[in-house]
TIKE-506933 format. One line per 2 residues: number of its first residue (from 1); their letters; for each residue x, y, z of N, C-alpha, C. Coordinates in Angstrom, 3 decimals, always signed. Atoms other than C-alpha are relative to their C-alpha. Layout:
N
NUM> A> X,Y,Z,X,Y,Z,X,Y,Z; ... $
end
This chain:
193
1> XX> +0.832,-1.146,+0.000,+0.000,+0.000,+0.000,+0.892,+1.229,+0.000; -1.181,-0.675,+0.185,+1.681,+3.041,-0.938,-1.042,+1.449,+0.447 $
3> XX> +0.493,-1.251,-1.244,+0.434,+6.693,+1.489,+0.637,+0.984,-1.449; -0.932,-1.081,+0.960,+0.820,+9.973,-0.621,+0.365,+0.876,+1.769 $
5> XX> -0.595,-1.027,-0.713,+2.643,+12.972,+1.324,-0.713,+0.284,+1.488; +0.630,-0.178,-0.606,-0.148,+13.838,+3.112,-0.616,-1.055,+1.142 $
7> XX> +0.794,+1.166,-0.685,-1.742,+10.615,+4.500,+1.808,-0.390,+1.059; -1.369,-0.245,-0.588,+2.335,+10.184,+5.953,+0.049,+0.435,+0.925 $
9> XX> -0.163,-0.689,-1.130,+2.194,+13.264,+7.602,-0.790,-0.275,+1.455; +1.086,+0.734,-1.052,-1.103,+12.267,+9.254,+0.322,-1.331,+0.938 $
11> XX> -0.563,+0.841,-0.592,+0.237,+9.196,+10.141,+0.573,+0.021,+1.208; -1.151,-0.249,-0.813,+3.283,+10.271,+11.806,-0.530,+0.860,+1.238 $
13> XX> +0.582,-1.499,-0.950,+1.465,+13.590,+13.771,-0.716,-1.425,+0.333; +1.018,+1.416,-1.079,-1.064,+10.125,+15.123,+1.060,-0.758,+0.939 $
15> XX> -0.876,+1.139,-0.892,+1.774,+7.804,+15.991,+0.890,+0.915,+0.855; -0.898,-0.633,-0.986,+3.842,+11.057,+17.731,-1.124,+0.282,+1.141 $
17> XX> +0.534,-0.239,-1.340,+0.448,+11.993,+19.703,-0.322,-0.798,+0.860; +0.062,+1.736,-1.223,-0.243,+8.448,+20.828,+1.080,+0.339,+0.860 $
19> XX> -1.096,+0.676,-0.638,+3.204,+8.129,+22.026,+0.196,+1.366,+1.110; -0.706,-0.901,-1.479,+3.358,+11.548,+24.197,-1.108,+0.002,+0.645 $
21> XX> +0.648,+0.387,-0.970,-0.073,+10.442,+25.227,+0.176,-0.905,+1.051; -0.629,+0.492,-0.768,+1.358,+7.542,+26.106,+0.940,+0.383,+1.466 $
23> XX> -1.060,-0.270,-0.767,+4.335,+8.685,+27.748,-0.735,+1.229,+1.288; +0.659,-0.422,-1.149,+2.305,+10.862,+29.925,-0.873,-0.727,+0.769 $
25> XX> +1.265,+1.373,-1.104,-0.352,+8.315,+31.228,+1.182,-0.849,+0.644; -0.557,+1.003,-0.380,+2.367,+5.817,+31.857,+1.473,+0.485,+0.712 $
27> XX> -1.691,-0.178,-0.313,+5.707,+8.083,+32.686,-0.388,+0.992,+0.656; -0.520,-1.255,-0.365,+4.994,+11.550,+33.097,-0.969,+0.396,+1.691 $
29> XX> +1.242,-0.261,-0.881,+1.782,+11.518,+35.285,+0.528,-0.985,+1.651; -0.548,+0.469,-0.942,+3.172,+8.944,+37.831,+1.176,+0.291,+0.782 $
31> XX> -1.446,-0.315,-0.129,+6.548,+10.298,+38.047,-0.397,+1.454,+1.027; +0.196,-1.309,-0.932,+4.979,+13.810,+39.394,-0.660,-0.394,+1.140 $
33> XX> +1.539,+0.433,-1.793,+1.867,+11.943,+42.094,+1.535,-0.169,+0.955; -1.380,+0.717,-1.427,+5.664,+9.990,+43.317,+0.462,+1.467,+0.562 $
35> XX> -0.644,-0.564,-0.727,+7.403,+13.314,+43.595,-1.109,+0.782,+0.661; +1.175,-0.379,-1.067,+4.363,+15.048,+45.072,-0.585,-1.118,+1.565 $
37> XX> +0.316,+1.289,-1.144,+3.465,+11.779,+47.156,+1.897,+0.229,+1.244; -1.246,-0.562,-0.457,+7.639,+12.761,+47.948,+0.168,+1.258,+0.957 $
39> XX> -0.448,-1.477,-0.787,+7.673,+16.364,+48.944,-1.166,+0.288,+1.021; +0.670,+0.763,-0.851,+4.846,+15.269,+51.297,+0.426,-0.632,+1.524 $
41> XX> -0.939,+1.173,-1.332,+6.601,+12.480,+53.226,+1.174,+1.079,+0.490; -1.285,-1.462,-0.699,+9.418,+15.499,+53.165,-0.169,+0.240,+1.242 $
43> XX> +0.580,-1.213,-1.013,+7.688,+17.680,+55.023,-0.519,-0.240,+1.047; +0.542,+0.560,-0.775,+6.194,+15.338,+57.205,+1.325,-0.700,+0.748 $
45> XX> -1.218,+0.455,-0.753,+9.643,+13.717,+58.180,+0.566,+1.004,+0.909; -0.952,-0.855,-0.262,+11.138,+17.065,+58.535,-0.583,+0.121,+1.533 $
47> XX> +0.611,-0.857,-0.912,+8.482,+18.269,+61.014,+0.337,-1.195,+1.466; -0.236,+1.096,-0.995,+9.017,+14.708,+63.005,+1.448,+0.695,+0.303 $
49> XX> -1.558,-0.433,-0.529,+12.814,+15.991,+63.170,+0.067,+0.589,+1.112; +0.331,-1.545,-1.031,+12.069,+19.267,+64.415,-0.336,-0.440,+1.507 $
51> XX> +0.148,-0.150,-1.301,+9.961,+17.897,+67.351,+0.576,-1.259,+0.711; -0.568,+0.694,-0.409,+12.114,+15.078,+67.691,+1.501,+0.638,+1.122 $
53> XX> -1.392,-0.752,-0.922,+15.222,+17.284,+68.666,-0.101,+1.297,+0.835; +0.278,-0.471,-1.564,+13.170,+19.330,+70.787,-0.465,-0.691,+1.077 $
55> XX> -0.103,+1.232,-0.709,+12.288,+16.093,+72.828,+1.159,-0.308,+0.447; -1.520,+0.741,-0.734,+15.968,+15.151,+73.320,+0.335,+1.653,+0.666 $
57> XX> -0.420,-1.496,-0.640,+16.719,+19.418,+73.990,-0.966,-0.143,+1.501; +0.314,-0.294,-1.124,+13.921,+19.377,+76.494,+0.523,-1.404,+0.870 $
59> XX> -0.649,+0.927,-0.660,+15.092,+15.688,+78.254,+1.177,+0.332,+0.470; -1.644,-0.204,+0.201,+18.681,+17.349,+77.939,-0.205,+1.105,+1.569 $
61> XX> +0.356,-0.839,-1.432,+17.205,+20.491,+80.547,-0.643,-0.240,+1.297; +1.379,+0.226,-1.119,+14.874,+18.582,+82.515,+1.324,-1.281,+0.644 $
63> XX> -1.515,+0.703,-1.042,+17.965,+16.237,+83.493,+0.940,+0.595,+1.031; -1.058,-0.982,-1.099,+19.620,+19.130,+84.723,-0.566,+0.621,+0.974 $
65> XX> +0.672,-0.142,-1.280,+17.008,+19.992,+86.344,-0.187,-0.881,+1.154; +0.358,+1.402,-1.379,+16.434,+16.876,+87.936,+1.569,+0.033,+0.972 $
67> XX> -1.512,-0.026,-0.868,+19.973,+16.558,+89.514,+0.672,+1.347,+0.411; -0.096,-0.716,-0.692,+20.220,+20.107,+90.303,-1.520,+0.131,+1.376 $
69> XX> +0.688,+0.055,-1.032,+16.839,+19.719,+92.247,+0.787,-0.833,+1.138; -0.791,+0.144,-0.567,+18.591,+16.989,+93.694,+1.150,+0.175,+0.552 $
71> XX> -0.994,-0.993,-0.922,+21.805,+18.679,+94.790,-0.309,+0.899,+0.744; +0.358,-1.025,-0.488,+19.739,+21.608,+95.694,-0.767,+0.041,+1.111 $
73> XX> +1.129,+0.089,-1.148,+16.690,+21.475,+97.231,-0.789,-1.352,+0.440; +0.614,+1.306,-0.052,+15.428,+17.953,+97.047,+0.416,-0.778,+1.602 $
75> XX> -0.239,+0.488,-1.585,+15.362,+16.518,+100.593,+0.103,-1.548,-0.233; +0.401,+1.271,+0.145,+15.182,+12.420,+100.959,-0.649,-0.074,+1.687 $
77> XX> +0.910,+0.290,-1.167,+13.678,+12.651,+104.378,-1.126,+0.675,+0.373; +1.118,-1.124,-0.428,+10.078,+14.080,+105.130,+0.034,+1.174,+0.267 $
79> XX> -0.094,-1.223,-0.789,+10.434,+16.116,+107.929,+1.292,+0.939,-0.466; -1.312,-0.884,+0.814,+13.712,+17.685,+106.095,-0.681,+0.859,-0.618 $
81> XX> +0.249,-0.348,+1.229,+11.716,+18.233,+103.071,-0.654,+1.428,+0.585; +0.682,-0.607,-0.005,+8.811,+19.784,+104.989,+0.536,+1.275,+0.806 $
83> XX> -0.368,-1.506,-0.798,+11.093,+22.197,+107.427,+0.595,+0.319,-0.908; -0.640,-1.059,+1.182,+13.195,+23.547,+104.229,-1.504,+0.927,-0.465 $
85> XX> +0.908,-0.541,+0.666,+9.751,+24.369,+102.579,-0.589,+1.117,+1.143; +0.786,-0.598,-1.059,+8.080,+25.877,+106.073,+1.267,+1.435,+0.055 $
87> XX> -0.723,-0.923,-0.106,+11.500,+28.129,+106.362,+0.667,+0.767,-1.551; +0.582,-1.146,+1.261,+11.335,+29.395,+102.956,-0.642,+0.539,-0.336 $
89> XX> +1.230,-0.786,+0.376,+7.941,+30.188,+102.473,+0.446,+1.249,+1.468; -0.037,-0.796,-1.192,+8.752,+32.037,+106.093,+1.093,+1.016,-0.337 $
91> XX> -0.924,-1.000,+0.446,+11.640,+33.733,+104.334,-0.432,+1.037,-0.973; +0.554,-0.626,+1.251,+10.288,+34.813,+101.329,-0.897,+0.828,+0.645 $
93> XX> +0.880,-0.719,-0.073,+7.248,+36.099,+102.947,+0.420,+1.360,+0.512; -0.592,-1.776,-0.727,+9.429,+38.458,+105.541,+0.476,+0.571,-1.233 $
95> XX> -1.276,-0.398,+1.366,+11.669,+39.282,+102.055,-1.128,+1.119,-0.868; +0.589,-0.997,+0.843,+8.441,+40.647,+100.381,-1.246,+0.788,+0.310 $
97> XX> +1.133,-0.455,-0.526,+6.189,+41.683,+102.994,-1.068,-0.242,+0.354; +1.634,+0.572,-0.376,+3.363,+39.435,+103.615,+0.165,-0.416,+0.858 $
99> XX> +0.568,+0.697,-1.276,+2.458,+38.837,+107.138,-0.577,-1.366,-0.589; +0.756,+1.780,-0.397,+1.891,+34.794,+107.836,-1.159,+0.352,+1.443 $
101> XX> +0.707,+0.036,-1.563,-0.972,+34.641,+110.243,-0.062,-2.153,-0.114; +0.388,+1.602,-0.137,-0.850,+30.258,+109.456,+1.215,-0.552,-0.903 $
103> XX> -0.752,+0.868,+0.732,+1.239,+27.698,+108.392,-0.277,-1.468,-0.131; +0.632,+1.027,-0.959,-0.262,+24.395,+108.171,+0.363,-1.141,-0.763 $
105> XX> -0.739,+0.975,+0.677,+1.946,+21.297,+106.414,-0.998,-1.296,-0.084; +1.403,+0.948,+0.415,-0.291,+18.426,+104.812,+0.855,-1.038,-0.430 $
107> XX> -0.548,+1.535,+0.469,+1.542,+14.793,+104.326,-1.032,-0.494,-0.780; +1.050,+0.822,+0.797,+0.130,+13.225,+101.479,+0.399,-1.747,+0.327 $
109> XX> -0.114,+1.138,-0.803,-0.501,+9.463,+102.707,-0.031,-0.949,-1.806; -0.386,+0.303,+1.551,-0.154,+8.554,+98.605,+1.403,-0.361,-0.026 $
111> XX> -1.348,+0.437,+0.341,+2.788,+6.152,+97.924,+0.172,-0.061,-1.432; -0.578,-0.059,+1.416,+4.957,+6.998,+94.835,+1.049,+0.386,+0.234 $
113> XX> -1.419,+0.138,+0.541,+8.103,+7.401,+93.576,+0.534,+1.393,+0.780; -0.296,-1.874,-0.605,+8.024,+11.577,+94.576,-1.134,+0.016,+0.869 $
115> XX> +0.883,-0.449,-0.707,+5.590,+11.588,+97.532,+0.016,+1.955,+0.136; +0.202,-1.493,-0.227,+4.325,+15.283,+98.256,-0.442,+0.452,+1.186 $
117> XX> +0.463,-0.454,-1.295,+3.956,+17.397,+101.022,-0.740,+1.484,-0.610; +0.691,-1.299,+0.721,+1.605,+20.259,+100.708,-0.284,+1.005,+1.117 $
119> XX> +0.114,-1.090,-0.511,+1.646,+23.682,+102.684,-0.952,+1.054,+0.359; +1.099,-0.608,+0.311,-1.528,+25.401,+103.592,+0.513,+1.266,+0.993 $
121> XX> -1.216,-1.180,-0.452,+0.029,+29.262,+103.954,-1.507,+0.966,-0.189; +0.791,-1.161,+0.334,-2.532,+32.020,+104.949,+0.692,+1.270,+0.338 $
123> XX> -0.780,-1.080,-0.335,-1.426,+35.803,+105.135,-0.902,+1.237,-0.259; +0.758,-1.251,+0.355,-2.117,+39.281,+104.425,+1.186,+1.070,-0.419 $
125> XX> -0.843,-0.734,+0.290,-0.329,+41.973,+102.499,+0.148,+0.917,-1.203; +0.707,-0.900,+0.675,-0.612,+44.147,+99.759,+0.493,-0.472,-1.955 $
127> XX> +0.389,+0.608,+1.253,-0.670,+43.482,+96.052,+1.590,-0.281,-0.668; -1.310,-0.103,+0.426,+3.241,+44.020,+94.965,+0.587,-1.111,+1.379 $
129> XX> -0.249,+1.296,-0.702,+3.878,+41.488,+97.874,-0.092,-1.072,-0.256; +0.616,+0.940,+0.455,+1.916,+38.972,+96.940,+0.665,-0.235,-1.223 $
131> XX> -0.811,+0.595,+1.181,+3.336,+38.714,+93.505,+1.395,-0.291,+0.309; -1.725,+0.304,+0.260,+6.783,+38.762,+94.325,+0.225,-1.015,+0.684 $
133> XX> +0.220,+1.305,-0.723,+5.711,+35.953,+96.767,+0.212,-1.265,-0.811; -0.080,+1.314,+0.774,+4.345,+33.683,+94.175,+1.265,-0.052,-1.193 $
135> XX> -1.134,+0.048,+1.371,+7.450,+34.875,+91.622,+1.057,-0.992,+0.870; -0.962,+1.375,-0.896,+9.821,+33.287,+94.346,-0.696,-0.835,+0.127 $
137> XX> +0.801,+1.807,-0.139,+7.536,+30.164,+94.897,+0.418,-0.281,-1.399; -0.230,+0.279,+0.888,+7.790,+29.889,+91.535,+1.239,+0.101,-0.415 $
139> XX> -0.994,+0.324,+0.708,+11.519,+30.157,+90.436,+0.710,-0.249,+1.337; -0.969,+0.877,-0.724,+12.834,+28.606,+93.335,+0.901,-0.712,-0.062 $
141> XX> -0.883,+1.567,+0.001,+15.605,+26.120,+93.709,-0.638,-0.789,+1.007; +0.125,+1.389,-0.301,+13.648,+24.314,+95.936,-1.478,-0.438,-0.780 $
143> XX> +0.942,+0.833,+0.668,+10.952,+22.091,+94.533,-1.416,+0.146,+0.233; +1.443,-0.746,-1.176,+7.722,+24.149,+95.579,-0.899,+0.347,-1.250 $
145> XX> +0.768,-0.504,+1.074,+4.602,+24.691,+93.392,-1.224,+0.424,+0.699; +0.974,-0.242,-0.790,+1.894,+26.398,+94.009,-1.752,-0.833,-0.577 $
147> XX> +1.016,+1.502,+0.444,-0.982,+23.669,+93.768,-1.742,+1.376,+0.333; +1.238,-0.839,-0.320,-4.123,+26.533,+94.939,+0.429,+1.633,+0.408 $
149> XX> -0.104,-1.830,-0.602,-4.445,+30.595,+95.200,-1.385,+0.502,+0.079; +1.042,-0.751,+0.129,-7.018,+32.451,+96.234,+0.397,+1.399,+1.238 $
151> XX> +0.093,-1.772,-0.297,-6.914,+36.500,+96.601,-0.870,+0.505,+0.295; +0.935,-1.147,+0.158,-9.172,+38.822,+98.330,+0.103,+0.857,+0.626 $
153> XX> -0.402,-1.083,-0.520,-9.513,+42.059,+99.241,-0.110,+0.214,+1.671; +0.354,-0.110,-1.690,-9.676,+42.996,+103.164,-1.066,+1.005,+0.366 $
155> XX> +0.946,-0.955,-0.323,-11.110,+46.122,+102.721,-0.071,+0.565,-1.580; +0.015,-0.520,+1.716,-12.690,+47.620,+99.235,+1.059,+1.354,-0.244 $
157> XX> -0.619,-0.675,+0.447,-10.541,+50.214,+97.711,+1.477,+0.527,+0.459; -1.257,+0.000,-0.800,-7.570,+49.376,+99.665,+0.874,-0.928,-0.489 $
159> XX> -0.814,+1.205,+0.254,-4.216,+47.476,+98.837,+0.216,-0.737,+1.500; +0.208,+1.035,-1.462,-4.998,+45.331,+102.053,-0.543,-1.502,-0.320 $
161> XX> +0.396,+1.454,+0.015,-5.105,+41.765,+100.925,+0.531,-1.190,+0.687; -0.139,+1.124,-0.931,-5.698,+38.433,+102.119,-0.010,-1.043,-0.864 $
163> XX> +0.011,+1.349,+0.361,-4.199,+35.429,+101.128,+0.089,-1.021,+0.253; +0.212,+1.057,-0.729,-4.840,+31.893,+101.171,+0.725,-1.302,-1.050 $
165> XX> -0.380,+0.988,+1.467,-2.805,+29.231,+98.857,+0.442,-1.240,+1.108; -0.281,+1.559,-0.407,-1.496,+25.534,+99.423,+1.230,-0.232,-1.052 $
167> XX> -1.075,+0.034,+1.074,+2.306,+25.260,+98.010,+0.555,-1.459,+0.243; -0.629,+1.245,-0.168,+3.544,+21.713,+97.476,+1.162,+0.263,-0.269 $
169> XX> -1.617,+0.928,+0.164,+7.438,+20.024,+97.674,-0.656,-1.236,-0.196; -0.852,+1.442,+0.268,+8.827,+17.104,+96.618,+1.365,-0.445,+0.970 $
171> XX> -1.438,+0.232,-0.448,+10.962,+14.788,+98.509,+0.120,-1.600,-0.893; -0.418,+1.569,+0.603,+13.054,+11.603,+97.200,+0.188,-1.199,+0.865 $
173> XX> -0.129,+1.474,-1.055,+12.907,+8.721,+99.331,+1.375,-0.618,-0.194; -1.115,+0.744,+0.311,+16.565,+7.033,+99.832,+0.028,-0.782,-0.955 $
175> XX> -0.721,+0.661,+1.046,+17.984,+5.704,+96.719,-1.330,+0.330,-1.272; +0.792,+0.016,+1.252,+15.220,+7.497,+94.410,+0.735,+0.079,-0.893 $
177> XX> -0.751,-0.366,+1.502,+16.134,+7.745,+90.882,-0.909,+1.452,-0.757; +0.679,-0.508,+0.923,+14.912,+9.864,+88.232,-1.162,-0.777,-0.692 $
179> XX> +0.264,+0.681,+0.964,+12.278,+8.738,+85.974,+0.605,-0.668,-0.808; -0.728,+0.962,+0.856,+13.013,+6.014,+83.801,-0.066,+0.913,-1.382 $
181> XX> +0.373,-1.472,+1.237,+11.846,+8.698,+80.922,+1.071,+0.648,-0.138; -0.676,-0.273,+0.282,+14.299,+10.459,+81.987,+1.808,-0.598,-0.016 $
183> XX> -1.433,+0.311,-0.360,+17.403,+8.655,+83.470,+0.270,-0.625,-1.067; -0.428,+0.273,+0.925,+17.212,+6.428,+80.278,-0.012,+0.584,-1.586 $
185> XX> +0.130,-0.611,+1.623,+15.943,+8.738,+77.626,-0.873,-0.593,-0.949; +0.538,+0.592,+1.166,+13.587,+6.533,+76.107,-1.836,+0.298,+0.329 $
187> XX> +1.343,+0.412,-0.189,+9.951,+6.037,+76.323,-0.296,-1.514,+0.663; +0.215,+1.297,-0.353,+8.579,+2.855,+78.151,-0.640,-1.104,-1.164 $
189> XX> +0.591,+1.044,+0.995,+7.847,-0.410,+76.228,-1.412,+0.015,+0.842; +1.533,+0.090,-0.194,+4.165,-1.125,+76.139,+0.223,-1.425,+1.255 $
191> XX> +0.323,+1.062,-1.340,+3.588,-3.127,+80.145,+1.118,+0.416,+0.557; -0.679,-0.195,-0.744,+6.546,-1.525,+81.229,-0.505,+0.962,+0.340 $
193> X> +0.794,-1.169,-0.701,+5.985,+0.531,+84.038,+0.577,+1.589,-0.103 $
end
């Protein structure tokens, strides 16, 4: 069978659009879903990175915390724990001005690893006191949180307040450790405790 010029060209322009139809259904179209299905998994790895190596950064501070609590303020005997805490809060308070009218120490009868003792501290004193109270409770070296607050006034339109909170410690019982979380760095296997 013999094609003139024309029927040729036709030909050829058919068998080139097949073939970059082809080559797109079968090459070009799969090749982009992979690298899209790719820059995907990227971005999704990356972000695992990210909060992966702020996981080991924060483990890295909270270690140092742990063993400076322990050097610092961490007691291993009760009554230790609870007279450091009773003569700090008693420091702090003279330091920023709040009259103690109570002091009233609470053993928690809860066995664990960090038993707690908890502090029920009432007072009175005026508003720039009081904060600089709970700013020392709060950046302490010893191990003190404040677990309850409640503020009120004494008299209306007066800086004459009265407060009433409950600040817990931590002590370590002879031969505590750290968390296993942290002392080994890992996460627990599933049934480990």
């Amino acid at each position: 069978m013999v094609f003139t010029k024309r029927e040729k060209i036709i030909i050829a322009a058919t068998i080139a659009a097949l073939s970059l139809l082809g080559l797109d259904v079968y090459v070009l179209t799969p090749l982009l879903n992979e690298r899209a299905a790719a820059e995907v998994k990227r971005s999704r790895l990356t972000a695992e990175m990210v909060q992966a190596r702020s996981l080991l950064e924060r483990r890295r501070l909270l270690g140092q915390k742990w063993h400076r609590m322990l050097a610092d303020g961490m007691k291993h005997d009760p009554a230790e724990a609870e007279s450091h805490l009773l003569r700090s809060l008693r420091n702090w308070c003279a330091e920023v001005g709040v009259n103690l009218s109570s002091l009233r120490p609470e053993r928690s009868a809860e066995k664990s690893t960090l038993p707690e003792i908890t502090v029920d501290v009432a007072g009175t004193g005026s508003m720039q006191g009081v904060s600089r109270l709970l700013f020392r409770i709060e950046t302490a070296r010893v191990p003190a949180k404040v677990r309850m607050l409640q503020i009120g006034a004494r008299k209306d339109g007066t800086d004459d307040l009265s407060l009433h909170l409950k600040v817990s410690t931590l002590y370590a019982p002879a031969g505590a450790s750290p968390p296993k979380q942290v002392a080994r760095g890992r996460r627990p296997a599933r049934g480990e405790p």
